[in-house]
C-alpha positions in Angstrom: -179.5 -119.7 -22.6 -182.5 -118.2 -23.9 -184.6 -119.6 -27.2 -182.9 -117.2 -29.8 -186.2 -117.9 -32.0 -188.6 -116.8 -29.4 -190.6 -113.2 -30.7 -189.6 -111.5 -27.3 -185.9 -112.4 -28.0 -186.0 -110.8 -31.3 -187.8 -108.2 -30.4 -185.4 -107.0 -27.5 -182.2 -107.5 -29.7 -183.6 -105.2 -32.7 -184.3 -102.9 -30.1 -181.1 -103.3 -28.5 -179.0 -102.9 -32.0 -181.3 -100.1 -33.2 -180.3 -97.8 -29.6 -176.7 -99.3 -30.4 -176.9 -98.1 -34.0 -178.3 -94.8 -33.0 -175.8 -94.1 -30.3 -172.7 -95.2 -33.2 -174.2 -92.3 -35.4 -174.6 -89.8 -32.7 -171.0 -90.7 -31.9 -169.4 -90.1 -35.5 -171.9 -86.8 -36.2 -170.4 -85.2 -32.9 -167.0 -86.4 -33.8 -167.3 -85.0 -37.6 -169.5 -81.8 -36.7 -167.1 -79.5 -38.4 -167.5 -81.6 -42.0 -171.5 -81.4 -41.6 -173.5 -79.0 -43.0 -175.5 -76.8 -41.6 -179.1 -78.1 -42.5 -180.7 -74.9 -40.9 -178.7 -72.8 -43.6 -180.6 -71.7 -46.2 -178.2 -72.7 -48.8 -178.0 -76.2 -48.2 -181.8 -76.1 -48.4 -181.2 -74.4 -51.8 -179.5 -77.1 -52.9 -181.3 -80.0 -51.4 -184.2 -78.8 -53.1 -182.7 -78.5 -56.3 -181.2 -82.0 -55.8 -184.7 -83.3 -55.1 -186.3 -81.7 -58.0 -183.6 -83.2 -60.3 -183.7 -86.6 -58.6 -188.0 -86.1 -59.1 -187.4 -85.2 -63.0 -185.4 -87.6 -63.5 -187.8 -90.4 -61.9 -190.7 -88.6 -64.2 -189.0 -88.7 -67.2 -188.0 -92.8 -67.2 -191.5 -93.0 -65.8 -192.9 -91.8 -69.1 -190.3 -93.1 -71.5 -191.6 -96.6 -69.9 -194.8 -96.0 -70.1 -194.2 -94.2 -74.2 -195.8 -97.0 -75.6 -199.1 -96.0 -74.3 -198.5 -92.5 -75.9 -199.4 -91.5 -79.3 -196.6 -89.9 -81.9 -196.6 -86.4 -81.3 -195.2 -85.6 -84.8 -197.6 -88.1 -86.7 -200.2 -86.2 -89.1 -203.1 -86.9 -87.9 -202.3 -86.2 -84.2 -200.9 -83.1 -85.6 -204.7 -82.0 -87.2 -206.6 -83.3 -84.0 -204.0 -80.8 -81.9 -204.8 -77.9 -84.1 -208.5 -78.5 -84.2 -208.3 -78.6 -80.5 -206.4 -75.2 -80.9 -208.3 -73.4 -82.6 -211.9 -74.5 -81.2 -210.6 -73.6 -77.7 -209.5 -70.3 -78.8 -212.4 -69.2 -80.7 -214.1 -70.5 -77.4 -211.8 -67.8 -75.4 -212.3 -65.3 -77.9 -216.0 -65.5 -77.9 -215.9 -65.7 -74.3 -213.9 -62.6 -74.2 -215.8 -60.7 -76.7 -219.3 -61.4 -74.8 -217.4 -60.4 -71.0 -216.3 -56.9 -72.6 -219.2 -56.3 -75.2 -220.0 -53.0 -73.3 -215.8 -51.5 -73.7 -215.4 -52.8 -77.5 -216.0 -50.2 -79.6 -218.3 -50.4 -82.3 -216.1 -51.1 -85.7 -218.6 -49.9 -88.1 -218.3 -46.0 -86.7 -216.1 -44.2 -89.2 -214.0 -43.0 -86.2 -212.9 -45.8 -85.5 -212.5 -47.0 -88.9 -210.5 -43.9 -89.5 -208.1 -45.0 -86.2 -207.6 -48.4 -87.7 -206.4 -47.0 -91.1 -204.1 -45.1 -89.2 -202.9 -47.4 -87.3 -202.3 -50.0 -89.7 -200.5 -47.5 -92.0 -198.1 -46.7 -88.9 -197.4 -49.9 -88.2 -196.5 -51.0 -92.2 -194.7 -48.0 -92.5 -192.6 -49.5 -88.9 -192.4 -52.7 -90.9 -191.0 -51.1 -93.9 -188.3 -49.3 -92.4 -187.4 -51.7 -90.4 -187.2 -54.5 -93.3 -185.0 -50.9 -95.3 -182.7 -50.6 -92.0 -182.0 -54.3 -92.3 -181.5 -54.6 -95.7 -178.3 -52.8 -95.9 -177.0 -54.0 -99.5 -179.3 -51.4 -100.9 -177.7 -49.6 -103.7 -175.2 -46.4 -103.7 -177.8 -43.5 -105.2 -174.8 -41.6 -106.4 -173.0 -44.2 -108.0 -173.1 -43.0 -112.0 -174.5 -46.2 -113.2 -177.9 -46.1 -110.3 -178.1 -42.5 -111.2 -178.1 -43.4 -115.2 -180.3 -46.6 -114.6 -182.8 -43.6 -112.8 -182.8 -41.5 -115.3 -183.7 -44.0 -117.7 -186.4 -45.4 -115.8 -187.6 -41.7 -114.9 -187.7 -40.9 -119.1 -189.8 -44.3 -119.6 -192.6 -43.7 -117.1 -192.4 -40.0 -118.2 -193.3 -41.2 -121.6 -195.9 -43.5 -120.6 -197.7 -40.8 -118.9 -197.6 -38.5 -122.0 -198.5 -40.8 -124.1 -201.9 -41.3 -121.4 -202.8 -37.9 -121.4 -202.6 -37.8 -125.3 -204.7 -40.7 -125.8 -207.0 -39.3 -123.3 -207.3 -36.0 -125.4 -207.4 -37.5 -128.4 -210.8 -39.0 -127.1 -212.4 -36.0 -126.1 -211.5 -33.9 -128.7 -212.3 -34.7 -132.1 -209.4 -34.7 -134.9 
């Protein structure tokens, strides 16, 4: 018999039970071909991919909550500030950035046209806001319930008081007694 130890020995019977192994599998995949999947199909792919990017977040995510010690607390006050500094310095960076790239297309703001464009399109956009804050604010009062249209009337009588008793004071100022 031959030395069992001996490096050639081992050699040829890893070789010999790896070719064994191989031809075993190659055996049961022909016998089970119709349980297999077709790995060609592009479904399969779908879902071995989706499988590996699971099995990949999965590994990523206990690889941080083991390394989380090493991280600071995200919801902590001061790492809060520092985030928001960092914000806003790097987008006042972009905008600036911006701003200097298109310098030639921005318009200038002090030109009245322009000023007159803003106006109106910030009184567009309000009057948007308000109708939209009216259409969803539906518990708004009946105006032809009696008591609204009483409460108006008393209201309307107030302020026209109030004005008459302006333009009296006003006349009483530039005409003399």
């Amino acid at each position: 018999l031959p030395d069992l130890r001996a490096a050639d020995v081992v050699a040829a019977t890893i070789k010999i039970q790896s070719a064994y192994k191989g031809f075993q599998t190659r055996k049961m995949i022909k016998q089970h071909k119709e349980i297999m999947p077709d790995l060609n199909c592009a479904q399969v792919q779908d879902a071995t991919i989706k499988i590996q990017s699971a099995y990949r977040g999965f590994q990523t995510r206990r690889k941080l909550q083991d390394e989380s010690e090493d991280l600071p607390d995200l919801k902590a006050a001061d790492v809060v500030a520092a985030t928001i500094a960092i914000q806003s310095a790097y987008r006042g960076f972009r905008t600036r950035r911006m701003v200097e790239t298109h310098k030639e297309i921005m318009p200038d703001l002090n030109c009245a046209q322009v000023q007159d464009a803003t106006i109106k399109i910030q009184s567009a956009f309000r009057g948007f806001q308000t109708r939209k804050q009216l259409k969803d604010n539906e518990d708004l009062p009946d105006l032809q319930a009696a008591d609204v249209a009483a409460a108006t009337i008393k209201i309307q009588a107030a302020y026209k008081g109030f004005r008459t008793r302006q333009m009296i004071k006003q006349h009483k100022e530039i005409l003399p007694d």
